[in-house]
MIMARPA-390014 format. One record per residue: z, x, y negated of N, C-alpha, C in turn; residue in one letter. Coordinates in steps of 0.02 Angstrom, whole numbers, plus 50000, padded with zeros to 5 digits. Layout:
# residues N
@n.w: Z&n.u: X&n.v: Y&ca.w: Z&ca.u: X&ca.v: Y&c.w: Z&c.u: X&c.v: Y&kelo: A
...
This chain:
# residues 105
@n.w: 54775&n.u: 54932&n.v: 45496&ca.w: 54757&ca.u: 54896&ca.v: 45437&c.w: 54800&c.u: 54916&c.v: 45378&kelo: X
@n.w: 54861&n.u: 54944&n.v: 45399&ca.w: 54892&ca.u: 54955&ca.v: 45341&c.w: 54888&c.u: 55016&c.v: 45302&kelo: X
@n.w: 54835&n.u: 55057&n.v: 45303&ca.w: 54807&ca.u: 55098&ca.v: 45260&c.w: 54768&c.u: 55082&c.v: 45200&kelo: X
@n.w: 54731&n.u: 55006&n.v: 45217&ca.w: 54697&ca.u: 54970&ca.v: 45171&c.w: 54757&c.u: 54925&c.v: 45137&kelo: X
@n.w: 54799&n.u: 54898&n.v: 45136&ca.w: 54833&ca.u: 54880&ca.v: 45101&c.w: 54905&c.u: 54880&c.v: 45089&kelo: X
@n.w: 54904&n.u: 54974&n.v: 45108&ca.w: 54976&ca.u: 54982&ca.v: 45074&c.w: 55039&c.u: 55004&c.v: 45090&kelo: X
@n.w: 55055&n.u: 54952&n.v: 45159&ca.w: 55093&ca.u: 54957&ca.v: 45200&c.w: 55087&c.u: 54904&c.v: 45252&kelo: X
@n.w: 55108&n.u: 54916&n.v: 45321&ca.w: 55100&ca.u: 54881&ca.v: 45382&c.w: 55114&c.u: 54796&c.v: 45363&kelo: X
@n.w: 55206&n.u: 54790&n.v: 45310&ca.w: 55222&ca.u: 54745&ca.v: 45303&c.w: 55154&c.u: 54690&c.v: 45249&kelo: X
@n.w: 55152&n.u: 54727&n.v: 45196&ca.w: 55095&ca.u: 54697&ca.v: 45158&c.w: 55044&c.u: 54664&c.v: 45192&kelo: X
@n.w: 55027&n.u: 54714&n.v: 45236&ca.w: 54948&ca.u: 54659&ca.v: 45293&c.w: 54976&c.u: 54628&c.v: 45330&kelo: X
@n.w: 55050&n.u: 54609&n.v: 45344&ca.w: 55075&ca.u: 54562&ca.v: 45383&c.w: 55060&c.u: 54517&c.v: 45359&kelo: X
@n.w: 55091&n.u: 54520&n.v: 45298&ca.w: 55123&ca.u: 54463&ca.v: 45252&c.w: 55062&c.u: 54416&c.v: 45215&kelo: X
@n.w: 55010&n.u: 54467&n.v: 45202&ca.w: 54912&ca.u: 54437&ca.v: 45179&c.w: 54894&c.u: 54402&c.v: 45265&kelo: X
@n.w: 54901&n.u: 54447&n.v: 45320&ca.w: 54886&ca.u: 54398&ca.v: 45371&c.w: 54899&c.u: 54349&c.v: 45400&kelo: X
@n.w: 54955&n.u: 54340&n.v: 45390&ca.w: 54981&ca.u: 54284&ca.v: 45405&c.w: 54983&c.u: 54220&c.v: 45341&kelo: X
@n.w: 54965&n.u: 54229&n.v: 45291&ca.w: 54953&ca.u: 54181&ca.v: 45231&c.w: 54872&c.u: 54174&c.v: 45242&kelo: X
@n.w: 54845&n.u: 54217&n.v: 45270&ca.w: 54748&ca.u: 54201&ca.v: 45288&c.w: 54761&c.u: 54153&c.v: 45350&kelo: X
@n.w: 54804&n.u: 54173&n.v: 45420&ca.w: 54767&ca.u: 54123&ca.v: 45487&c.w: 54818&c.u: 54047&c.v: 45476&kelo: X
@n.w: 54863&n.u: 54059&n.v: 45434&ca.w: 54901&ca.u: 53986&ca.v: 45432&c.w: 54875&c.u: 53956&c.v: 45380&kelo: X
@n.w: 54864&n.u: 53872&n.v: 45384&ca.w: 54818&ca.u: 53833&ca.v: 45353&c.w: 54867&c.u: 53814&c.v: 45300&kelo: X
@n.w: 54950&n.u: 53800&n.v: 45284&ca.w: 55000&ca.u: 53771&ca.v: 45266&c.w: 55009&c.u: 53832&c.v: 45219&kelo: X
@n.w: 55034&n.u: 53797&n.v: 45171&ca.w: 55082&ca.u: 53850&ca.v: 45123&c.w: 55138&c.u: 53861&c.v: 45174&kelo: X
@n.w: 55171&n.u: 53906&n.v: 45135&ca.w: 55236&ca.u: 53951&ca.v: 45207&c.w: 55275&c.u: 53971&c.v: 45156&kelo: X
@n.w: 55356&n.u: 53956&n.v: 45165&ca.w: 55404&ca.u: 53990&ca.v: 45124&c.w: 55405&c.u: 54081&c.v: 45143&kelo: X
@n.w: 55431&n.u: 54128&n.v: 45101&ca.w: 55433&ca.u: 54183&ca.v: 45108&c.w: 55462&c.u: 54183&c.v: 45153&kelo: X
@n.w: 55531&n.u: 54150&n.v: 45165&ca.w: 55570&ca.u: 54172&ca.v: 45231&c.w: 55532&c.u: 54130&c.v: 45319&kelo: X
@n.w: 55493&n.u: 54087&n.v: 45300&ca.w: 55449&ca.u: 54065&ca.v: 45357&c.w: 55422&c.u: 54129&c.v: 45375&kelo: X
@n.w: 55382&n.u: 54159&n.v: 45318&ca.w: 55338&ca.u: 54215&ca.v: 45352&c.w: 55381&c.u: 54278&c.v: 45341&kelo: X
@n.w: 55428&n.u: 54301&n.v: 45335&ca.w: 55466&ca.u: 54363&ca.v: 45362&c.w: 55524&c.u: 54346&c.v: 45425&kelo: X
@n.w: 55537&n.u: 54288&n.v: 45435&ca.w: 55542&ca.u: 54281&ca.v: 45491&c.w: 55472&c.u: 54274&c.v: 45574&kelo: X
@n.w: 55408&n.u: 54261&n.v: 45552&ca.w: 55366&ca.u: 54285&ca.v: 45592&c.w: 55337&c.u: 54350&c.v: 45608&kelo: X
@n.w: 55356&n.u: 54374&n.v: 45542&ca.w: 55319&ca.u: 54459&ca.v: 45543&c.w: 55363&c.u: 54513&c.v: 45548&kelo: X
@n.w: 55430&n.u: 54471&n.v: 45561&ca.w: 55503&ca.u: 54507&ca.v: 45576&c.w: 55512&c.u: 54562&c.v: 45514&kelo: X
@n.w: 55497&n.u: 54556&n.v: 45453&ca.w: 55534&ca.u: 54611&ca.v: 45405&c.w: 55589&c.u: 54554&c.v: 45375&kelo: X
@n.w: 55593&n.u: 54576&n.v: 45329&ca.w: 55655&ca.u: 54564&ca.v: 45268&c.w: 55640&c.u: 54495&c.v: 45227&kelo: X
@n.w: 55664&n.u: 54453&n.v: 45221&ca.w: 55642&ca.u: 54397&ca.v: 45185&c.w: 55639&c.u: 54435&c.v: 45116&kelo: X
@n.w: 55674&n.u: 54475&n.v: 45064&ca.w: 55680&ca.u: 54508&ca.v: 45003&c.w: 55628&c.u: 54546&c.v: 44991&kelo: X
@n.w: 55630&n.u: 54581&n.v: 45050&ca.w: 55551&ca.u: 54607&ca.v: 45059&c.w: 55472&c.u: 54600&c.v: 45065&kelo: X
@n.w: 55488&n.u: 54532&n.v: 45065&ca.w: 55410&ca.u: 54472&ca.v: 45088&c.w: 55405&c.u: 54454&c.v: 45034&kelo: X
@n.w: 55486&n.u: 54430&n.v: 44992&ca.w: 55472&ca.u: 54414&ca.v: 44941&c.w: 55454&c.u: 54450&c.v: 44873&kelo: X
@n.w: 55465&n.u: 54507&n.v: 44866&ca.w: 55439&ca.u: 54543&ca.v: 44828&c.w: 55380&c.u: 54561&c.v: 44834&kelo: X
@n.w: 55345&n.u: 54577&n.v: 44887&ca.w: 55273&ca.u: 54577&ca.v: 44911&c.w: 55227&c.u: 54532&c.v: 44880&kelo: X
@n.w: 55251&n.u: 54474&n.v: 44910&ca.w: 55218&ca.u: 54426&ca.v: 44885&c.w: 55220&c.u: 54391&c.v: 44778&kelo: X
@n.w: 55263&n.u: 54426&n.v: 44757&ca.w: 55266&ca.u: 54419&ca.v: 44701&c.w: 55209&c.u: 54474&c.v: 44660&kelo: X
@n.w: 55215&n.u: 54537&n.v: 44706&ca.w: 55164&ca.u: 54583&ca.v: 44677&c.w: 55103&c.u: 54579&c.v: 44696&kelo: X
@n.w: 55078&n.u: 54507&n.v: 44757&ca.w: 55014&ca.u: 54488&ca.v: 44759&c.w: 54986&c.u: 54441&c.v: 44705&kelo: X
@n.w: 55001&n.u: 54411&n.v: 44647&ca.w: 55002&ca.u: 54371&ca.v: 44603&c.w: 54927&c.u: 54357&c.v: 44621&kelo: X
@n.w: 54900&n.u: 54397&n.v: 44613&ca.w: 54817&ca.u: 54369&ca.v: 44596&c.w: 54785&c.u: 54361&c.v: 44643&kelo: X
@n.w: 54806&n.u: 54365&n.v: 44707&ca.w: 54800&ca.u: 54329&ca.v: 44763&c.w: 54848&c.u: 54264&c.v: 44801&kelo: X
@n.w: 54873&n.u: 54266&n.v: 44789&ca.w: 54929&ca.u: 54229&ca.v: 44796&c.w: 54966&c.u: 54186&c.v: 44764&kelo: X
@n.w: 54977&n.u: 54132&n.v: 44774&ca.w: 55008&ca.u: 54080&ca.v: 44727&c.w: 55057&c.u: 54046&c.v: 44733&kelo: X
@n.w: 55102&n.u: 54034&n.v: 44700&ca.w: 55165&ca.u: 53984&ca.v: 44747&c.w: 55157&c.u: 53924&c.v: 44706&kelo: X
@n.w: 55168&n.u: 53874&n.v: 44753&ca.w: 55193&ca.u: 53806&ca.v: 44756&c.w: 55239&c.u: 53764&c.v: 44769&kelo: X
@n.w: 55238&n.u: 53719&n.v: 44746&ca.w: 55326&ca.u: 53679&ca.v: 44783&c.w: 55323&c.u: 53696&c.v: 44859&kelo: X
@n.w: 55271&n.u: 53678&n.v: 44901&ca.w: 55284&ca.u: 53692&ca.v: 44972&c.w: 55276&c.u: 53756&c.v: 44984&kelo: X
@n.w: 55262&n.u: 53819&n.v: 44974&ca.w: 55262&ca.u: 53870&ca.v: 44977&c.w: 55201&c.u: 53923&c.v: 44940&kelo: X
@n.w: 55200&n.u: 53975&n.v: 44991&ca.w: 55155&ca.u: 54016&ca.v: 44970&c.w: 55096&c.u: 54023&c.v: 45000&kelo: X
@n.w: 55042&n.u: 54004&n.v: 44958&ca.w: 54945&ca.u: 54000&ca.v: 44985&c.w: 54926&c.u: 54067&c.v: 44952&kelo: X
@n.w: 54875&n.u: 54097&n.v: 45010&ca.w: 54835&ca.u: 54148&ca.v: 44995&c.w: 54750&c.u: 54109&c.v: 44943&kelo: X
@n.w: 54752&n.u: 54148&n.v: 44918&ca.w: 54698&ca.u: 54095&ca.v: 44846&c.w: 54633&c.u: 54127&c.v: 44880&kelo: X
@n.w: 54624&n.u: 54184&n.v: 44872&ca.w: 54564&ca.u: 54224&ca.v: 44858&c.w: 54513&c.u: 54213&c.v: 44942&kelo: X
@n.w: 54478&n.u: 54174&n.v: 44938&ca.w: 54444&ca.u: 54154&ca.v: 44983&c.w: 54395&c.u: 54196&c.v: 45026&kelo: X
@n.w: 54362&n.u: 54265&n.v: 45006&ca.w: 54329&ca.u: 54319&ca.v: 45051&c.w: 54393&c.u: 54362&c.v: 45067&kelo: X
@n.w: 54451&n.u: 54380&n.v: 45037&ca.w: 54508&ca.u: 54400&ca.v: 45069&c.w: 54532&c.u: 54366&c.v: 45132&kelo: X
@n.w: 54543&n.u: 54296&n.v: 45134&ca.w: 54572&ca.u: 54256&ca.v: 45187&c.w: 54520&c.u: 54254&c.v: 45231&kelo: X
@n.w: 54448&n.u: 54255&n.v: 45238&ca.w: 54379&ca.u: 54267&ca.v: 45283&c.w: 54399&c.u: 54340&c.v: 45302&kelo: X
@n.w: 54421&n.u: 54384&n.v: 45275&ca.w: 54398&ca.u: 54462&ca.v: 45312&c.w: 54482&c.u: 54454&c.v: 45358&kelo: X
@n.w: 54530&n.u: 54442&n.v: 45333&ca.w: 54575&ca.u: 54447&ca.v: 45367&c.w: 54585&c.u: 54398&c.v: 45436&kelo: X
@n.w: 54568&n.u: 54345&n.v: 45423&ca.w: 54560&ca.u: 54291&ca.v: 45497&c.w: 54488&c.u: 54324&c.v: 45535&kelo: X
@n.w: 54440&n.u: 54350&n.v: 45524&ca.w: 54402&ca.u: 54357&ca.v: 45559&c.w: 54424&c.u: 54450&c.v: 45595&kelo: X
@n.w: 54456&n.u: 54503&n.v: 45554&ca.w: 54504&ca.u: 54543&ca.v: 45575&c.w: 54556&c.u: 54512&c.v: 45664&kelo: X
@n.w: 54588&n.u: 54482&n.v: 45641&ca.w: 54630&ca.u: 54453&ca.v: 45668&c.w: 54603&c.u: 54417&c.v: 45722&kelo: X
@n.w: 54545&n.u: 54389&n.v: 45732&ca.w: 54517&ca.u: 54342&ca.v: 45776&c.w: 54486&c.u: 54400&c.v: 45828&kelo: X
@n.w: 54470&n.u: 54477&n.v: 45796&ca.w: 54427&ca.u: 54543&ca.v: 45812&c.w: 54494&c.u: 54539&c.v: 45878&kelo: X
@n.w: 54555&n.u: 54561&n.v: 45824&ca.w: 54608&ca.u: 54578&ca.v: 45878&c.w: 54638&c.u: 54535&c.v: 45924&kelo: X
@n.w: 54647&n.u: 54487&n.v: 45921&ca.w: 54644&ca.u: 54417&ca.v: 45991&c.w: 54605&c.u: 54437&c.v: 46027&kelo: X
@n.w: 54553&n.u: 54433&n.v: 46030&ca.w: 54496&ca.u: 54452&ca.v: 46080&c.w: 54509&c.u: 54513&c.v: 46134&kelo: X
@n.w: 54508&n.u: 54568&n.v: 46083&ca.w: 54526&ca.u: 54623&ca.v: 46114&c.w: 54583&c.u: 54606&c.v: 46190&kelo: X
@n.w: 54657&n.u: 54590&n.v: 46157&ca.w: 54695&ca.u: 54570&ca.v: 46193&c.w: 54691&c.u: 54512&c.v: 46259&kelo: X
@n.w: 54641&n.u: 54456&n.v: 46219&ca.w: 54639&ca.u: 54428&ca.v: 46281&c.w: 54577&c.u: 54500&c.v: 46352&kelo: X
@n.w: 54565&n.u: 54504&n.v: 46313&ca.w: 54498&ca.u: 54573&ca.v: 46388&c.w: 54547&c.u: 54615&c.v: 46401&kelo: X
@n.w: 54600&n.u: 54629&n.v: 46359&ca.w: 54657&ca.u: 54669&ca.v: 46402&c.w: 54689&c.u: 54635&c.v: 46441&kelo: X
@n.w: 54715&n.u: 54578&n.v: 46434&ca.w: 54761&ca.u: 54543&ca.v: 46435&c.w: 54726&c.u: 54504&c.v: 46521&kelo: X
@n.w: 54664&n.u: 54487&n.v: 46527&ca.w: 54635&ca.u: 54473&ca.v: 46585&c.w: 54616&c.u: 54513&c.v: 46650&kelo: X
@n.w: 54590&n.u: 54613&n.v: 46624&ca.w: 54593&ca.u: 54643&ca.v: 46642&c.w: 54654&c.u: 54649&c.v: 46694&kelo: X
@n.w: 54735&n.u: 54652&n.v: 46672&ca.w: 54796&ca.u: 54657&ca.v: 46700&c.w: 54782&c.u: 54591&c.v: 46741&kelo: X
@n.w: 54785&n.u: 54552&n.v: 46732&ca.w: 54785&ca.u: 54524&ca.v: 46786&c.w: 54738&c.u: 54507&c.v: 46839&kelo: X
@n.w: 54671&n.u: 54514&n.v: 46830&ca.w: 54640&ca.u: 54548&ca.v: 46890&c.w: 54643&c.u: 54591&c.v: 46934&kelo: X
@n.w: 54685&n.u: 54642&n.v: 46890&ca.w: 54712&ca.u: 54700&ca.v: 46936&c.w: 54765&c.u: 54672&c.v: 46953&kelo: X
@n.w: 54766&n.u: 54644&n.v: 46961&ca.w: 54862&ca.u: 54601&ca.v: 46992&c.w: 54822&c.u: 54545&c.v: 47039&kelo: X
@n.w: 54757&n.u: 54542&n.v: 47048&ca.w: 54741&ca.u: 54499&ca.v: 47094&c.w: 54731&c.u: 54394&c.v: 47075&kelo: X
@n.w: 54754&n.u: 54406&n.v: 46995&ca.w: 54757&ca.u: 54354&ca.v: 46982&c.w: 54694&c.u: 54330&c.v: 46927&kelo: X
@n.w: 54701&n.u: 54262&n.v: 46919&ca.w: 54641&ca.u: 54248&ca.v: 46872&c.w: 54645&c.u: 54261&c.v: 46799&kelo: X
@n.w: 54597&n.u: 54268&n.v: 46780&ca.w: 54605&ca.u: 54299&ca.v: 46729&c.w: 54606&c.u: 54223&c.v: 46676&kelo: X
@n.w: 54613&n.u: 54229&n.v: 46609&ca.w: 54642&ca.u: 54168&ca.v: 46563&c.w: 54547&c.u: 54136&c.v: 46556&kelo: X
@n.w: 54489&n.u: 54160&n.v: 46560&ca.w: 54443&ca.u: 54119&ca.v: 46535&c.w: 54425&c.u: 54099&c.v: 46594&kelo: X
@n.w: 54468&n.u: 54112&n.v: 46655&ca.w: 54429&ca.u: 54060&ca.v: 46705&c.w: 54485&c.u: 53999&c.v: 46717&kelo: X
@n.w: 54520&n.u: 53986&n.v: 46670&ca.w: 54550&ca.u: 53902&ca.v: 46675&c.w: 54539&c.u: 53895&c.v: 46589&kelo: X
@n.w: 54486&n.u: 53912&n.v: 46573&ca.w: 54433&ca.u: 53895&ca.v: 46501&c.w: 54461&c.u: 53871&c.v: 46428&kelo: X
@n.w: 54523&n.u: 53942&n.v: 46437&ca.w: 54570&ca.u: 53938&ca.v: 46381&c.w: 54543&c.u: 53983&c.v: 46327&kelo: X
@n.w: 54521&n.u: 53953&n.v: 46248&ca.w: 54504&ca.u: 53970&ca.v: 46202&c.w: 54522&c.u: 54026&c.v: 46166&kelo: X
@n.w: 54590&n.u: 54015&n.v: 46177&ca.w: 54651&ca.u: 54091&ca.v: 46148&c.w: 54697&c.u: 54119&c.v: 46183&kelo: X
@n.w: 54714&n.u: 54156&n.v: 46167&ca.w: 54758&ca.u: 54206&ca.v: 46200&c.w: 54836&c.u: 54164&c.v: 46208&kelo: X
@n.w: 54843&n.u: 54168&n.v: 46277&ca.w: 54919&ca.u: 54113&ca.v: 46293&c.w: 54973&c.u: 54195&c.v: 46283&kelo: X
């Protein structure tokens, strides 16, 4: 993804302001996406027109941006959980949608 916007950290930093419902301090979300809080925060200053800050933090605004990126992101969950079930079938064990878990544990 990070050919479309830039750098790896940048689509961290848009993805994770699309699947979280809460505004998020910069250092909330560079501590999840493990870069640089200085670094998130400058990012996010050069998203202005997507992005907005508030007393409680920082909201992604632009509403078909936050749709392509959660539904991205929901693409890649998936994936992982069919990997993620795969391994353990081959391990003899059950796989996660047969105790009718929604997301990826």
């Amino acid at each position: 993804m990070d050919p479309l916007f830039g750098s790896e950290t940048r689509a961290s930093v848009l993805e994770q302001l699309a699947i979280t419902p809460r505004p998020q301090s910069a250092y909330r979300i560079a501590k999840t996406i493990g870069a640089q809080p200085i670094q998130v925060l400058r990012i996010l200053k050069s998203l202005s027109e997507y992005a907005v800050h508030s007393d409680l933090g920082w909201v992604l605004k632009d509403e078909p941006l936050r749709r392509f990126l959660r539904e991205s992101s929901a693409r890649r969950e998936e994936a992982s959980r069919h990997e993620k079930d795969e391994i353990l079938v081959g391990f003899g064990m059950k796989p996660s949608t047969s105790y009718g878990r929604l997301r990826v544990q």
